[in-house]
N, C-alpha and C positions, 0 to 999 in steps of 0.2 A: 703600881699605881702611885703616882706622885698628888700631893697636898695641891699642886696647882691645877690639874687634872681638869678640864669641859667637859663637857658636854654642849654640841651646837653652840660653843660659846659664853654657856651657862657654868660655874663655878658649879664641882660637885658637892658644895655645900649646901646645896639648894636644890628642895627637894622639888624635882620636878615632875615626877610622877603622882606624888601629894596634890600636890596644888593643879595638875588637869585635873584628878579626878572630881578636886572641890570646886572645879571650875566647871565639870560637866555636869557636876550633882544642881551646882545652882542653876545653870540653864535645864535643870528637871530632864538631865538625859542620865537616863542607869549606865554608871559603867559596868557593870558585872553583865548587861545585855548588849554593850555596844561594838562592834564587830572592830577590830583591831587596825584597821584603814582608818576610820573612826578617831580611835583612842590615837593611835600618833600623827592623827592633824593637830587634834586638841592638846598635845606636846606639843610638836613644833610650834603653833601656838602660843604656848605659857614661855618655851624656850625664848622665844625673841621676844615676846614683854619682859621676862625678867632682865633680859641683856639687855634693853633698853634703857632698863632704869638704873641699872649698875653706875656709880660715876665711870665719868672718862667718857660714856657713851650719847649723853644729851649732844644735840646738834648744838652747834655754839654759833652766837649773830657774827656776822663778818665783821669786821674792824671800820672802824668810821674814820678818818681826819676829820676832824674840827678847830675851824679857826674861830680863834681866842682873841678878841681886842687886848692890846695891851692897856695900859693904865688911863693913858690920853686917849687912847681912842675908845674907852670905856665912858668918859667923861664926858666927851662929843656925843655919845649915844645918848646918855644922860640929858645933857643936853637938848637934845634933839627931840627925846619922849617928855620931855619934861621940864621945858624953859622956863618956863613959867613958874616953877616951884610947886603943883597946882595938884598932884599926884599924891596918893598917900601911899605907904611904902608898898601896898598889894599889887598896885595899878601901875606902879614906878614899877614893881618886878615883871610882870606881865608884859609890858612896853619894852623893857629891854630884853625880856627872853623871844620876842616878835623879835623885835630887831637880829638878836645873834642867829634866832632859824632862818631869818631872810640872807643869811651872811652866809648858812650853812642850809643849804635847799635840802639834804641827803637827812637832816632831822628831821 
């Protein structure tokens, strides 16, 4: 038996057998009564919560493009929310982050 060793995926550092039974104790089911069909659902169970939480394993967001005004066309937006000079810097952010989601519908 090798240190990198699973179980269903699960790292044998981790006790899995521990943690169903704490986990059928707190759902108020006796494991010393629960018929062995039972007991290794409430594994498989624990098994793939814990490999869930393992890094590496979180679902990760898809990647976005986002287009980025450059400097002058930053200015124009500016501009645009805010000719007037009439904004204070909350409302001036607000106005231009409208603006760059209209630019980028996918945010």
């Amino acid at each position: 038996m090798t240190t990198n060793q699973t179980i269903d995926g699960v790292p044998r550092a981790y006790d899995v057998e521990s943690a169903a039974r704490t986990l059928a104790e707190c759902m108020d089911y006796s494991w010393d009564h629960m018929p062995e069909k039972g007991r290794g659902a409430i594994r498989e169970y624990v098994a793939l919560i814990i490999a869930a939480a393992l890094p590496g394993n979180a679902e990760q967001p898809a990647p976005v493009a986002v287009v980025l005004p450059d400097v002058d066309d930053l200015a124009q937006i500016i501009r645009k929310v805010d000719g007037t000079h009439s904004l204070g810097a909350g409302a001036l952010a607000e106005s231009i982050l409208d603006e760059l989601k209209r630019l980028n519908p996918s945010l």
